[in-house]
N, C-alpha and C positions, 0 to 999 in steps of 0.2 A: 393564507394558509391557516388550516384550524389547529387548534389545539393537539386532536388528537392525529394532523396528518403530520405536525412537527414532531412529537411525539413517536411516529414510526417512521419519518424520516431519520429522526437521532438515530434510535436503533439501529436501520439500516446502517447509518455511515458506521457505527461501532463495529458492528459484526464485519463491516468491510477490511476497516482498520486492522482488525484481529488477526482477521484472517490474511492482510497484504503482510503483516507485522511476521508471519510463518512461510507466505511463499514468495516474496520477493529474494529474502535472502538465499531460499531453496533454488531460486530463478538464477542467482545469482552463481552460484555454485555451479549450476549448471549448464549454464549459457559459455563458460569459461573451459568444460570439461573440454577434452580431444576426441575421445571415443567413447560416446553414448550407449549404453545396454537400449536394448528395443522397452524396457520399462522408463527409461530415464527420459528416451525419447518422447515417450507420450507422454509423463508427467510436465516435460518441456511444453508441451504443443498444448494441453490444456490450461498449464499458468497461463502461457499466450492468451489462447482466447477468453479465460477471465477477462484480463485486462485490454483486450480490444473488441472487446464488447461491452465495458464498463463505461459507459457516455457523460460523467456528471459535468458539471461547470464545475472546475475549481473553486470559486465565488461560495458552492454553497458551504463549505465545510465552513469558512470565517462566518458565514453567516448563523448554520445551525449551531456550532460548537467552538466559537471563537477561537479558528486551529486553521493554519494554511497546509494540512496534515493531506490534505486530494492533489493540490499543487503540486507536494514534493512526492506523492508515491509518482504519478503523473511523470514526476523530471525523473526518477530514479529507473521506471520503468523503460522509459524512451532511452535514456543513457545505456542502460541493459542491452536494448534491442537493438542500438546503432555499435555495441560493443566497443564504444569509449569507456569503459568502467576501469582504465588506468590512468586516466587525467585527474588534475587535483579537484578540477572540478565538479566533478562525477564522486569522488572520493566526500567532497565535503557536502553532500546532497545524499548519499544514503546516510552519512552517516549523519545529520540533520532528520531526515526519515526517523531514523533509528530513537534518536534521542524524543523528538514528540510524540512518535506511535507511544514510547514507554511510558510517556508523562501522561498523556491518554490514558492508556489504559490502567493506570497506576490511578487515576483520580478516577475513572469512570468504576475501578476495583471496592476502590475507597467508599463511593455512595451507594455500592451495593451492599455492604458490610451496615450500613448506617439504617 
């Protein structure tokens, strides 16, 4: 990998991060609703297909940005979609999510200020 493909790989996974960091939770909210608006509906059906059309190796994230951060959107999403998200262990996987996305994007915040 050169330089400048690592370089728009980080990127990539950032903006991913960002952005799972705003719609899993929103996924999450809504996955659980009873009765969907026809808007809620389709904001539902396209989180989906983000994410299952999102193919990375977990692998890469520890590798570009020493973060198992693909891993846990990965387990958090799958727990979503099989609607275990009241086991503990569902519980302690977003909220693992939740705390590295921050750390992420807290330090990625940081070297942009620099």
């Amino acid at each position: 990998m050169t330089f400048g493909e690592r370089v728009a790989a980080v990127h990539l996974m950032q903006r991913f991060v960002r952005m799972s960091r705003i719609l899993l939770p929103l996924y999450s909210s809504l996955v659980y609703k009873n009765n969907l608006t026809r808007s809620e509906k389709r904001k539902l059906d396209r989180i989906q297909s983000v994410y299952e059309n999102f193919h990375a190796n977990p692998e890469a994230s520890q590798y570009l940005i020493d973060s198992d951060i693909l891993r846990l959107i990965q387990q958090v999403y799958t727990t979503l979609v099989s609607k275990e998200g009241e086991s503990p262990e569902s519980f302690f996987a977003y909220n693992a999510f939740i705390k590295e996305s921050d750390r992420l994007i807290a330090a990625w915040d940081r070297q942009q200020m620099n």
